[in-house]
Backbone bond lengths (Angstrom), bond angles and torsions (degrees), N, CA, C in turn:
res aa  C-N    CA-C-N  psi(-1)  N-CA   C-N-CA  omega(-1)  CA-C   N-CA-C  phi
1 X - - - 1.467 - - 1.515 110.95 -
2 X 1.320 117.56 -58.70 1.824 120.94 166.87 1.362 101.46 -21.98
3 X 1.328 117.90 -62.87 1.653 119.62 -155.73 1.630 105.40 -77.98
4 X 1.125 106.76 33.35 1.557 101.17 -179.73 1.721 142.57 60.84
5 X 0.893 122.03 -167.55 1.805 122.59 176.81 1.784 106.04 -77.37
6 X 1.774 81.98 -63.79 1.579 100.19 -178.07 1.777 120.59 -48.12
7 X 1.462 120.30 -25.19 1.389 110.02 174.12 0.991 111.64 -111.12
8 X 1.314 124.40 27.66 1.635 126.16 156.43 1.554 112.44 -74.84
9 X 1.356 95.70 152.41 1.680 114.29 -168.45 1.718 98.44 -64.52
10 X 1.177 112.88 -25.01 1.760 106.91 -157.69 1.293 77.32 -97.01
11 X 1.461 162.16 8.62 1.717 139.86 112.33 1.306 108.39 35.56
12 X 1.579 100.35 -86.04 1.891 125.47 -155.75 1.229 115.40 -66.71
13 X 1.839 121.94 -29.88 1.234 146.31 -170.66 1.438 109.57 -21.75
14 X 1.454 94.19 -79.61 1.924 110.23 171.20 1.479 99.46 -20.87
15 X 1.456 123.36 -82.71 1.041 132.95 -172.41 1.677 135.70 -30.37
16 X 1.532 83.29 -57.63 1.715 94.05 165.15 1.253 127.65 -82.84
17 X 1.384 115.99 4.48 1.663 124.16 -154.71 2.073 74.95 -115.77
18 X 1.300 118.98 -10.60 1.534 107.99 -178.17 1.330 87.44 -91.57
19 X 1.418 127.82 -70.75 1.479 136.04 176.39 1.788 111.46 -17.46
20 X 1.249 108.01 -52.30 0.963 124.84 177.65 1.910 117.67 -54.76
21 X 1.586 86.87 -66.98 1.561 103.08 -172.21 1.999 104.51 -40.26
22 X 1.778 108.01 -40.95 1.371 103.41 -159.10 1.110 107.96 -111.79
23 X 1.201 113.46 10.86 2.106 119.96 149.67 1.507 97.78 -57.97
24 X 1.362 106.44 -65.88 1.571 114.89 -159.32 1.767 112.54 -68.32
25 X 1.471 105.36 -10.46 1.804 106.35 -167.73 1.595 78.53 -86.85
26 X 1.395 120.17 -35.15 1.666 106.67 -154.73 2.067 107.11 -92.20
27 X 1.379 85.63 -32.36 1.996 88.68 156.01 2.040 121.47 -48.74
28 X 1.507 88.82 -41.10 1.549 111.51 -166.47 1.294 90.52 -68.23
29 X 1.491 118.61 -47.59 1.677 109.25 -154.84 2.014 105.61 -83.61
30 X 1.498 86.59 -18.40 2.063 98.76 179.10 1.499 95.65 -55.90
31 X 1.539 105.60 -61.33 1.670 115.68 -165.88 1.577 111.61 -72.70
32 X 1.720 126.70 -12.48 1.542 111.14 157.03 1.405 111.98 -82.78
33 X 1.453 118.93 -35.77 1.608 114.48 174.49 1.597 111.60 -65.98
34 X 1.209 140.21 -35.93 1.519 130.69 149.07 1.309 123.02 -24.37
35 X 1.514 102.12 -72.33 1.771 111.70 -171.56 1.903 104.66 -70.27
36 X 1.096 123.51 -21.92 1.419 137.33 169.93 1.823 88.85 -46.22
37 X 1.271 85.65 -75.97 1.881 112.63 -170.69 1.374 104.14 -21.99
38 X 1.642 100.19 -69.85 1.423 120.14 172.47 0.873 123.38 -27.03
39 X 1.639 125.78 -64.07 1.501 135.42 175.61 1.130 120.11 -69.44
40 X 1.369 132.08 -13.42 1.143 133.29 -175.36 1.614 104.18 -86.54
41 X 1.562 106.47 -38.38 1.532 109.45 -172.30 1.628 98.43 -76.34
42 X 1.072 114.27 -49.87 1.385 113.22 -178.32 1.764 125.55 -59.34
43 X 1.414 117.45 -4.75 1.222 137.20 153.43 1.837 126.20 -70.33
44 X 1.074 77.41 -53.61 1.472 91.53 -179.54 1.649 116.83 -75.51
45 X 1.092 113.62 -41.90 1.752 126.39 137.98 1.669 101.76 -24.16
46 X 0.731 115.72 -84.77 1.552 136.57 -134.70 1.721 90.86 -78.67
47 X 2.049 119.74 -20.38 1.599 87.87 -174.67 1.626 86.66 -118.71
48 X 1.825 125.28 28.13 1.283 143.15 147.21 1.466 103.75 -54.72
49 X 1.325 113.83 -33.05 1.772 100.14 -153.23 1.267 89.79 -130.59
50 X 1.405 119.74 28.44 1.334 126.31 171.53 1.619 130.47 71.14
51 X 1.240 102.28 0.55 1.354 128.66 -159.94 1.821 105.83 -79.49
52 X 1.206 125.45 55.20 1.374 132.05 -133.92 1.991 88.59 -90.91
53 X 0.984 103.60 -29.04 1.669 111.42 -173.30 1.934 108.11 -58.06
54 X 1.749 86.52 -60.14 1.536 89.42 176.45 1.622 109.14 -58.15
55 X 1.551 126.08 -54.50 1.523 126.08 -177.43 1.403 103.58 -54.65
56 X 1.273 131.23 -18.04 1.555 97.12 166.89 1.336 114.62 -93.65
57 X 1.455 125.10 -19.19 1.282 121.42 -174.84 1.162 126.87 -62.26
58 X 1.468 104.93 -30.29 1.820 137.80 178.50 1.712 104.01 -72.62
59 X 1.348 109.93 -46.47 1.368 108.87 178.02 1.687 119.50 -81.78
60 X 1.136 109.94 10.30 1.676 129.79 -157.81 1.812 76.12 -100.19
61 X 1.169 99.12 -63.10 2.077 120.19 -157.40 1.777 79.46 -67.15
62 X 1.384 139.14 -76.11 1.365 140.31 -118.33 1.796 75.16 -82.43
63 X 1.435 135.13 -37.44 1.414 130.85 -159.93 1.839 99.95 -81.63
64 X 1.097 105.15 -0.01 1.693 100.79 -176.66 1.439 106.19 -92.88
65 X 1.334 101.13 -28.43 1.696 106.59 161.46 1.116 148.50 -94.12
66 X 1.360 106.09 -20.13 1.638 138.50 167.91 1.530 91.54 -108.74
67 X 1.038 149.11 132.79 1.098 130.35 160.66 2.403 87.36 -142.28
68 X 0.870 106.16 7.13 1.404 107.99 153.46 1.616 120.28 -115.20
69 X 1.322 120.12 50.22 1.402 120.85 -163.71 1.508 91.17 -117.65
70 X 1.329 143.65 112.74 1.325 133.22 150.63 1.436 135.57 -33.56
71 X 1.661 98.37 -57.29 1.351 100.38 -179.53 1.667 104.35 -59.28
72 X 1.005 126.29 -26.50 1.894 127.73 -173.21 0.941 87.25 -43.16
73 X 1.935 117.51 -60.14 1.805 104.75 -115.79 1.774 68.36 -98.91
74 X 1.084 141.29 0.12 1.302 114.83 -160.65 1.833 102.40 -111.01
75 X 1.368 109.91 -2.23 1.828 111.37 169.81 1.575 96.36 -97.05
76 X 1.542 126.51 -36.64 0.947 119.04 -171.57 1.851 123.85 -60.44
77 X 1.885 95.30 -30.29 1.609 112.47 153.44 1.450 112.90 -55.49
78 X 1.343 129.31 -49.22 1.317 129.11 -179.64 1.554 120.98 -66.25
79 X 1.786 102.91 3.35 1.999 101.04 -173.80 1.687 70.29 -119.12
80 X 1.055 146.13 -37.60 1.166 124.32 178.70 1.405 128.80 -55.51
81 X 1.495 103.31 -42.58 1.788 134.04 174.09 1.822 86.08 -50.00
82 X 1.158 112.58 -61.40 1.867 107.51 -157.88 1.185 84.79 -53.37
83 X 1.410 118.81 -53.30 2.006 114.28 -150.96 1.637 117.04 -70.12
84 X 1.068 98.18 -19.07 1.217 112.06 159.90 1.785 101.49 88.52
85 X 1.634 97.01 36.09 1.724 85.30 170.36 1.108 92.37 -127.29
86 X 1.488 99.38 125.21 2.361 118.88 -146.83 2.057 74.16 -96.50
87 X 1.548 141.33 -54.56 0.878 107.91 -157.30 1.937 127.48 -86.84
88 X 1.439 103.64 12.02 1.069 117.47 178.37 1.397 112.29 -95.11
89 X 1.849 111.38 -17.22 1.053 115.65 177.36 1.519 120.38 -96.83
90 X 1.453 110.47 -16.43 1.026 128.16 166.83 1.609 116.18 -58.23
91 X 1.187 114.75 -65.03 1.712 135.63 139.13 1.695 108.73 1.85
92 X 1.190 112.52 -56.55 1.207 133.66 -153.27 1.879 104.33 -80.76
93 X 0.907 89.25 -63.90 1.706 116.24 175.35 1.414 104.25 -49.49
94 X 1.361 109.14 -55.72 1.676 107.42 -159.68 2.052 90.10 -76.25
95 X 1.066 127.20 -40.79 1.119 125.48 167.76 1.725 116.54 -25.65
96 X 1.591 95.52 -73.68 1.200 115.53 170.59 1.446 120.68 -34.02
97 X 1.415 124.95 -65.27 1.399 150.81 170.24 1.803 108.95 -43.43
98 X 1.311 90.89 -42.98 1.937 100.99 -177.97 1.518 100.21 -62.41
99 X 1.475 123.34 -42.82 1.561 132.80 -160.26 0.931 110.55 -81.53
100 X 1.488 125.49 -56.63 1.576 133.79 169.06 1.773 119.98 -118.10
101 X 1.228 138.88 72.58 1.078 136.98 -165.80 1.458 122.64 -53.02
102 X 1.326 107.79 -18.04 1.476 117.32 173.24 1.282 120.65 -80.06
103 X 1.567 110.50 7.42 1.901 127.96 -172.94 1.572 90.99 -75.55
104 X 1.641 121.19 71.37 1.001 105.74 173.52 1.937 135.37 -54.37
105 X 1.472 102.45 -31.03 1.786 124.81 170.26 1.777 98.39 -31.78
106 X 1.427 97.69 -60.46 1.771 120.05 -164.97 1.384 105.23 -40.15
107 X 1.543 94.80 -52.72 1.600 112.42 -172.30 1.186 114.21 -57.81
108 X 1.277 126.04 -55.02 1.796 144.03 -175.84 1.430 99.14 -53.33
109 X 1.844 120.20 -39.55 1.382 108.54 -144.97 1.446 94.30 -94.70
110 X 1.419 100.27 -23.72 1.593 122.67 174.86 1.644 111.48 -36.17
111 X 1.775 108.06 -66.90 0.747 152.49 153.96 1.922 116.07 -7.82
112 X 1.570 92.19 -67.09 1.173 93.54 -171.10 1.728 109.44 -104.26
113 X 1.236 129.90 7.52 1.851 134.18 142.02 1.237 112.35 -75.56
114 X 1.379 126.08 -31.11 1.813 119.89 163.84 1.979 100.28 -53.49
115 X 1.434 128.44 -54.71 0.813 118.94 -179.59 1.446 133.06 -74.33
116 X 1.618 105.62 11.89 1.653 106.20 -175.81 1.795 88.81 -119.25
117 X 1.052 120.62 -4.42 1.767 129.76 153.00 1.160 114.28 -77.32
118 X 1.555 125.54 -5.65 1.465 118.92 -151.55 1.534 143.54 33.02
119 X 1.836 93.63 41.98 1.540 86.99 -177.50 1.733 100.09 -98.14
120 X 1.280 111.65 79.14 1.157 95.48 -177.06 1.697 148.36 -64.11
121 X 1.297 93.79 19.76 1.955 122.56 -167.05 1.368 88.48 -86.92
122 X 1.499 124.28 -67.87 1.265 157.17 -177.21 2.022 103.53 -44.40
123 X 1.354 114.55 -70.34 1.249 107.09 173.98 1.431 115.76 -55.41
124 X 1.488 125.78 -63.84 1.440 110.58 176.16 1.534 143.26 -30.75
125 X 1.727 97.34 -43.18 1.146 110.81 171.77 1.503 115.77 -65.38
126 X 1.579 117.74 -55.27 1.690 102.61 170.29 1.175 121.25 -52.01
127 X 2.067 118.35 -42.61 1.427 105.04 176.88 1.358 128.87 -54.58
128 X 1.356 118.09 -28.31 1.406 110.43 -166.40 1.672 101.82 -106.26
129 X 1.533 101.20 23.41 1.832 98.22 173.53 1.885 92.09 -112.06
130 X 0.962 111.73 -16.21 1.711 137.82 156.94 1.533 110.98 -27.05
131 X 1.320 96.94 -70.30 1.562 126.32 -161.08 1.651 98.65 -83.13
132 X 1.577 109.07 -50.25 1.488 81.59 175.64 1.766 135.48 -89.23
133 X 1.478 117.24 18.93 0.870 136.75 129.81 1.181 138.52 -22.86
134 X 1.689 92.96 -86.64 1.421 105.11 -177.56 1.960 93.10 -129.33
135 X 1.626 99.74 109.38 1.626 98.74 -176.57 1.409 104.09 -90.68
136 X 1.435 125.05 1.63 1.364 109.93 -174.83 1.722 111.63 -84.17
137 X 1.698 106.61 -2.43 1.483 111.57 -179.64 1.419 111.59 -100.81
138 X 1.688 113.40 11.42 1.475 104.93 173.48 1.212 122.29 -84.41
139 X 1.615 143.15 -2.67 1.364 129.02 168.10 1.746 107.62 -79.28
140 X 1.665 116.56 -28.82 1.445 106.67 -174.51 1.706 108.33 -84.08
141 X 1.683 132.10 1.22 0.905 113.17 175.03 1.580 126.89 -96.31
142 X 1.220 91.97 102.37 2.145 94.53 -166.58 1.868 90.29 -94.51
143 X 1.767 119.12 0.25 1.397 80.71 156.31 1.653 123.50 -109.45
144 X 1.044 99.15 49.14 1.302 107.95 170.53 1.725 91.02 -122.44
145 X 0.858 140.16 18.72 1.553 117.75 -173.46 1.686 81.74 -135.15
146 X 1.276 149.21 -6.97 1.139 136.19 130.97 1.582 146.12 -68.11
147 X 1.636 90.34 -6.07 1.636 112.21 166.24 1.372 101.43 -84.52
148 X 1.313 117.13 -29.77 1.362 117.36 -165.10 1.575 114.10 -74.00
149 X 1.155 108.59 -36.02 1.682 121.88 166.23 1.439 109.49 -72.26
150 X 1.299 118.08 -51.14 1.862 98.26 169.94 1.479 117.50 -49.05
151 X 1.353 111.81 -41.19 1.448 120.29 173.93 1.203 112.30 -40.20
152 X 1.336 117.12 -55.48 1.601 122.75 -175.03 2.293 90.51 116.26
153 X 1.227 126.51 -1.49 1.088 123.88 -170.43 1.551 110.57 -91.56
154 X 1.570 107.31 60.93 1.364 116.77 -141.84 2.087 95.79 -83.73
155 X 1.258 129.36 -12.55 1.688 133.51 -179.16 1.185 89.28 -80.29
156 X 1.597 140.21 -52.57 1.518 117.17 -165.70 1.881 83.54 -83.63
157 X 1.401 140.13 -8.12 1.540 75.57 -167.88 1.441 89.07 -124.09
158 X 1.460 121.30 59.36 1.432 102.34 138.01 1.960 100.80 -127.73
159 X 1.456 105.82 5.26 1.536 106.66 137.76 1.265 130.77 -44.22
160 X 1.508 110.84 -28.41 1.899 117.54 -158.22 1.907 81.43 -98.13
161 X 1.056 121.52 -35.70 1.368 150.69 -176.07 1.670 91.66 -35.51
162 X 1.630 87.85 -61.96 1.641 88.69 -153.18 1.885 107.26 -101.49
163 X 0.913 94.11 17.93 1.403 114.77 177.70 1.500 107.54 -96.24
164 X 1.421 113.55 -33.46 1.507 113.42 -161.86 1.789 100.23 -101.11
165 X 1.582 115.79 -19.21 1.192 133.35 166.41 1.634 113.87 -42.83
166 X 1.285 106.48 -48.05 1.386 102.68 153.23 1.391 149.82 -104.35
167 X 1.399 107.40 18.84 1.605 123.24 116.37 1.772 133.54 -27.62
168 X 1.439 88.17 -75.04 1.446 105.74 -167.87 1.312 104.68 -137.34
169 X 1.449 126.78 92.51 1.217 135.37 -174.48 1.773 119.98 -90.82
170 X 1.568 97.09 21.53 1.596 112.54 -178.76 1.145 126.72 -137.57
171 X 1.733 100.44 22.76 1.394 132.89 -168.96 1.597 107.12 -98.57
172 X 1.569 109.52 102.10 1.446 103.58 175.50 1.741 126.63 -70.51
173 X 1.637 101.10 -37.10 1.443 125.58 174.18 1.434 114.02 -53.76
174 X 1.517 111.97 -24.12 1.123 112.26 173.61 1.620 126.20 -95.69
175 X 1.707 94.51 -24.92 1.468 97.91 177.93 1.957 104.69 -58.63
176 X 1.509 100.23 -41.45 1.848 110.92 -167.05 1.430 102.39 -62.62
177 X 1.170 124.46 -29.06 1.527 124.03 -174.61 1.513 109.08 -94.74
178 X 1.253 126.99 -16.98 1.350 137.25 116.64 1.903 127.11 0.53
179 X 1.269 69.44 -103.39 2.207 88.01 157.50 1.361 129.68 -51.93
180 X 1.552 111.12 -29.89 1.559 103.73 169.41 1.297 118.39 -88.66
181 X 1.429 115.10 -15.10 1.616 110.82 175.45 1.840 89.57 -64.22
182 X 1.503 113.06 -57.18 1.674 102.85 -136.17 1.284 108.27 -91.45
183 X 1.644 112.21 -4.62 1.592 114.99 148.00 1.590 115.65 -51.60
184 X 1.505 100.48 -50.76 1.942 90.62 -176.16 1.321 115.56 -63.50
185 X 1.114 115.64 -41.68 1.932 140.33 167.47 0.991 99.32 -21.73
186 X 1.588 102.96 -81.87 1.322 112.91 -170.74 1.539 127.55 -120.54
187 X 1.135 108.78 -67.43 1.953 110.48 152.93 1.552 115.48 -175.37
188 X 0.919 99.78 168.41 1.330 100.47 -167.96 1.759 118.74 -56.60
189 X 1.648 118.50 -56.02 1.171 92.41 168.64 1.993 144.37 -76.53
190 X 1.568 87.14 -6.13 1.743 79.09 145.06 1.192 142.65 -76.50
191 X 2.038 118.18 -34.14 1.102 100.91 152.74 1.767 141.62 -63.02
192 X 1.574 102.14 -6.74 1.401 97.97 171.80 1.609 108.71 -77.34
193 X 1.391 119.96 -30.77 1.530 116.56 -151.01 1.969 86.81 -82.09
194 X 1.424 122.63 -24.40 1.290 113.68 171.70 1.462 118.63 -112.13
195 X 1.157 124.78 48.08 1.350 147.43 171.86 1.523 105.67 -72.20
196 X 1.403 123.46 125.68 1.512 146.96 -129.20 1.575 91.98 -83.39
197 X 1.461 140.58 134.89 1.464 123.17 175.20 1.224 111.30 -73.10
198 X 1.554 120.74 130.93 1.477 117.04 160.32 1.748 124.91 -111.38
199 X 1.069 110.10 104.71 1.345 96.56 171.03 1.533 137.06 -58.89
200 X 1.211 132.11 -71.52 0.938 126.86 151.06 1.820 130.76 -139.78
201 X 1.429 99.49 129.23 1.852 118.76 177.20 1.304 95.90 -86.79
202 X 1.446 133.40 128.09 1.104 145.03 172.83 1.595 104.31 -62.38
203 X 1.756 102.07 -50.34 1.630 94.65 -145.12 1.772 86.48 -91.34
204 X 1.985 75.15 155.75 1.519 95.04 -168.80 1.545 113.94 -99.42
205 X 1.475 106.49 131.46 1.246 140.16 29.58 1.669 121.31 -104.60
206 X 1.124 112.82 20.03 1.655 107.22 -160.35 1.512 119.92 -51.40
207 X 1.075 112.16 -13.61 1.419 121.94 176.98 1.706 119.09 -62.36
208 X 1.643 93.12 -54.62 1.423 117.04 -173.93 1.402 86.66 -72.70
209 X 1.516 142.60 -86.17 1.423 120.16 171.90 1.301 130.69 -2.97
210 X 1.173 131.62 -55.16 1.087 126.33 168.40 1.266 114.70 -75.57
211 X 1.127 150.38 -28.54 1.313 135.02 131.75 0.893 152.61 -20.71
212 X 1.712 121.81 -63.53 1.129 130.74 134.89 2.126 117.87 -16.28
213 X 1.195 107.24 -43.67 1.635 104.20 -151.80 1.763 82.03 -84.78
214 X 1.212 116.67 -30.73 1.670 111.79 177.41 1.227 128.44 -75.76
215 X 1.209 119.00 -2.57 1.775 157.07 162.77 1.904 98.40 75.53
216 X 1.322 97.52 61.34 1.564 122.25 -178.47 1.353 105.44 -114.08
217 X 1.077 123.82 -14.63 1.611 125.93 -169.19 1.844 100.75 -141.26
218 X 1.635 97.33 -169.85 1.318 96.63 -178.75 1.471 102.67 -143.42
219 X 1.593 130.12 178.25 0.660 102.36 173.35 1.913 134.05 -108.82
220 X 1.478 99.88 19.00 1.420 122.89 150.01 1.672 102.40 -58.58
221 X 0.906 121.21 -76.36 1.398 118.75 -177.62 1.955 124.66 -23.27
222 X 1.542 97.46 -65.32 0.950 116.82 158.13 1.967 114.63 -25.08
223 X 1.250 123.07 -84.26 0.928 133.47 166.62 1.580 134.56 -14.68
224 X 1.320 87.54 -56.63 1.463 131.06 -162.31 1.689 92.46 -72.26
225 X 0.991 136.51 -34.07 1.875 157.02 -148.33 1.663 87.64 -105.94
226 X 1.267 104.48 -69.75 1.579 90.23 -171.15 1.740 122.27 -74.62
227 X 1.666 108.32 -20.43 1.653 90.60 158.70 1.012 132.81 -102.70
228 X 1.140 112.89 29.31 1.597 127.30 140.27 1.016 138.94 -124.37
229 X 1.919 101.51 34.68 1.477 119.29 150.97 1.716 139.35 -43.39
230 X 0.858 140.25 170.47 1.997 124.10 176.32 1.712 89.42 -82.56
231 X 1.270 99.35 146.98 1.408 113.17 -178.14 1.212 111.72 -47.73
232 X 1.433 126.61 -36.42 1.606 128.54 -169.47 1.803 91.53 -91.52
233 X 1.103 137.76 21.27 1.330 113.22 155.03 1.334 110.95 -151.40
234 X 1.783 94.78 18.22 2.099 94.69 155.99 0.990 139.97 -37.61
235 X 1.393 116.52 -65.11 1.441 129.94 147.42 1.199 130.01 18.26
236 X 1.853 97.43 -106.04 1.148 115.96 -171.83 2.163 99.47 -63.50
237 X 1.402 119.33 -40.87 1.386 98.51 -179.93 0.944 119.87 -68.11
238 X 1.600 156.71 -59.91 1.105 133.33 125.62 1.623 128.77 31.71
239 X 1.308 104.96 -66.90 1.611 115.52 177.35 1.553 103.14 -79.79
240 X 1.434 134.86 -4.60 1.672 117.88 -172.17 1.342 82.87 -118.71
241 X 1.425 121.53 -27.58 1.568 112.79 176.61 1.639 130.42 -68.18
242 X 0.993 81.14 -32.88 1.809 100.69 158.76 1.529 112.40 -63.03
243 X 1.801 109.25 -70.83 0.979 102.40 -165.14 1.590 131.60 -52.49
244 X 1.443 112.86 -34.60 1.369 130.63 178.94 1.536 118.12 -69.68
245 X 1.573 103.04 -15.58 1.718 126.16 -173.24 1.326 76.24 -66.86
246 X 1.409 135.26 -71.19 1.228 141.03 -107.25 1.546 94.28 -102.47
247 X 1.227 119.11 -39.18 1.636 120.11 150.96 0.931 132.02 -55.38
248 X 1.106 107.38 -23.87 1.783 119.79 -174.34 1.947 97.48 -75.20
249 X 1.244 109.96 -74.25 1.071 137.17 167.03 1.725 107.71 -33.46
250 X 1.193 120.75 -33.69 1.610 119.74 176.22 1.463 99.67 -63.20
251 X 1.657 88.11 -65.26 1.550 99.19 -162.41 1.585 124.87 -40.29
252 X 1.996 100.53 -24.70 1.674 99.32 -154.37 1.648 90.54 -99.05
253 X 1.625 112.83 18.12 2.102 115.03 -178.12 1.376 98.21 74.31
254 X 1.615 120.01 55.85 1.839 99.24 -176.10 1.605 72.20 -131.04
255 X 1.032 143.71 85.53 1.585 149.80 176.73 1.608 102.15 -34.03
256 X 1.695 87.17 -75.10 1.870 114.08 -169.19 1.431 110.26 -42.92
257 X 1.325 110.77 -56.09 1.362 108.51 167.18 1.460 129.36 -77.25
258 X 1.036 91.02 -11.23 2.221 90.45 158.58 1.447 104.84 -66.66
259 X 1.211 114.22 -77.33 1.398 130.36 152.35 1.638 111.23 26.45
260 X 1.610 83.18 -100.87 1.350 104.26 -175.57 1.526 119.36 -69.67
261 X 1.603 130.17 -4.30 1.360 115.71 139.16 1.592 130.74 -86.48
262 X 1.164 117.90 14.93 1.535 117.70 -141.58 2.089 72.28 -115.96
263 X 1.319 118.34 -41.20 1.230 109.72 -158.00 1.578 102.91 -80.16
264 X 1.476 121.86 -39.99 1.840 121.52 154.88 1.476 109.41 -47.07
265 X 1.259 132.73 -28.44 1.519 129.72 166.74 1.218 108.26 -59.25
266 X 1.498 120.24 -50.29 1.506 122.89 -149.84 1.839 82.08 -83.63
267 X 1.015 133.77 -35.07 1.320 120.01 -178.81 1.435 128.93 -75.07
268 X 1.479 106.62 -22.91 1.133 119.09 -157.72 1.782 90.31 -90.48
269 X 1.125 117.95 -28.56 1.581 129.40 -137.49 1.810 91.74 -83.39
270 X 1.765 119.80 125.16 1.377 135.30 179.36 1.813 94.21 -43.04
271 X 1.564 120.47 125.09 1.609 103.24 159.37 1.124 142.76 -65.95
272 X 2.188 115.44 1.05 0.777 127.16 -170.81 1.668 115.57 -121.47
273 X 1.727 93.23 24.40 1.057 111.57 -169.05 1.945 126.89 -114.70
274 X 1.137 141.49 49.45 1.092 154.34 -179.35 1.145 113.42 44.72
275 X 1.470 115.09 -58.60 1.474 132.92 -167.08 1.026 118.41 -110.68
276 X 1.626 111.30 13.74 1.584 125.67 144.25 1.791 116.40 -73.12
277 X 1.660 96.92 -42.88 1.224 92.75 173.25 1.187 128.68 -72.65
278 X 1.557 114.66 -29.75 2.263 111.21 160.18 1.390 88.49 -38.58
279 X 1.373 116.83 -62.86 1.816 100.75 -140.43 1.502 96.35 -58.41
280 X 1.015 108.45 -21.55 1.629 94.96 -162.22 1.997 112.96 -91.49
281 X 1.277 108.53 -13.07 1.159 146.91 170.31 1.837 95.83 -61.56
282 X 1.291 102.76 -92.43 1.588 107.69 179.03 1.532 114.96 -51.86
283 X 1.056 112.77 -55.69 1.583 90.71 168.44 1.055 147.55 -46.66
284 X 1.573 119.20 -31.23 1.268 139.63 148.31 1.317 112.88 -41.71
285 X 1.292 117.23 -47.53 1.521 136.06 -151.26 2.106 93.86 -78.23
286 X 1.480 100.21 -45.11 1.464 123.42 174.31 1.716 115.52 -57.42
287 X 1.501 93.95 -44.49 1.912 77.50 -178.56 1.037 84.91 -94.93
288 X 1.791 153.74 29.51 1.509 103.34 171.45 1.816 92.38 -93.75
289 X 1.433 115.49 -2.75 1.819 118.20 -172.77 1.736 101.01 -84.27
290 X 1.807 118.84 -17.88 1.429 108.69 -153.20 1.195 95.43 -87.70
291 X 1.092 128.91 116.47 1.456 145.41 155.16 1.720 112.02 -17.98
């Protein structure tokens, strides 16, 4: 006590009790960016193995604690995307996008649940803010070159067409979406006389599809291929045989019969499957014109 305040040992205290304080804030922040880590890997795990129920539940819990984490809100869009609730996932994304705007993934995925809502104003615009991003992903995106034809922006999108052609040069779905841009472009038998080469589409019927669109086949034929597909891949031919019927059938002014294959598409079509959602997309798109 004689020796005063000032030559007491607890002097330095302040000092080390700061030293102290921001060891432990920056330990604290190692061990939330870990368990962050954690949840993030363990999400992405979890909608690997399809397991989309648990990845949102995990991202439900990991967002109550992070709840400024991008990547959260933007896998947690991707367990919504599986479940198929587009405006919760939508929700999710724009979250994402608000936090880090450079989350280009967010944008793309953004992108493509605007188009399973059918807002197709909305998808284009993220896709093609997508592309100028990152331009080295514009020849593999053919679903932006099918937004581009709902659009009516039918010169760039059988550009995206022929861009993605050398991607996947055994892509029939792509050659046909091909032909409907450069029919509207230009007309139909120029887009047939420059109709994309395909060698060979395994799945059946894609072959005869492409046939059919070169007016080499018919569309009895067509039919005829997918129900007498092998039982384990009825299904889905069936469902592309339809679907392409029903395009086919747009393209040639036969509405009713677009129609009425486009809606066995929309039924037939996997929900976890892309080009289940066109079918289900255009059909929609189909009765809102059928009288």
């Amino acid at each position: 006590m004689g020796h005063g305040l000032n030559a007491s040992p607890l002097f330095h205290l302040p000092e080390d009790f700061s030293m102290t304080a921001t060891l432990l804030l920056s330990i604290s922040l190692a061990l939330a960016r870990a368990d962050e880590a954690e949840s993030l890997q363990f999400i992405r795990e979890s909608l690997m193995k399809r397991d989309y129920q648990a990845a949102l539940e995990k991202s439900k819990k990991a967002l109550a604690e992070f709840p400024k984490s991008a990547r959260l809100w933007h896998l947690q869009g991707l367990a919504h995307d599986r479940l198929r609730k587009f405006p919760e996932a939508l929700n999710d994304f724009n979250k994402a996008l608000q936090l880090d705007p450079a989350l280009d993934d967010a944008l793309d995925q953004r992108g493509s649940v605007y188009f399973k809502m059918g807002r197709m104003k909305e998808s284009g615009e993220d896709f093609d803010k997508f592309i100028k991003l990152k331009p080295s992903e514009f020849p593999a995106h053919w679903r932006r070159g099918i937004v581009l034809y709902y659009l009516g922006r039918f010169k760039e999108g059988h550009q995206q067409f022929e861009a993605y052609q050398k991607v996947d040069g055994n892509d029939v779905e792509n050659g046909v979406w091909h032909y409907l841009c450069l029919a509207r472009d230009e007309n139909r038998d120029k887009a047939r006389a420059a109709m994309l080469p395909i060698q060979m589409d395994r799945r059946i019927p894609m072959m005869e599809v492409y046939a059919l669109f070169q007016g080499k086949s018919s569309v009895e034929k067509v039919m005829e291929l997918a129900e007498k597909a092998p039982e384990a891949q009825k299904k889905m031919a069936l469902f592309y045989a339809h679907l392409y019927l029903g395009i086919y059938h747009e393209s040639q002014d036969k509405p009713e019969k677009a129609l009425a294959h486009m809606e066995k598409a929309a039924e037939l079509g996997p929900l976890d499957h892309y080009m289940g959602d066109v079918a289900r997309v255009h059909r929609d798109r189909l009765r809102k014109k059928s009288p």
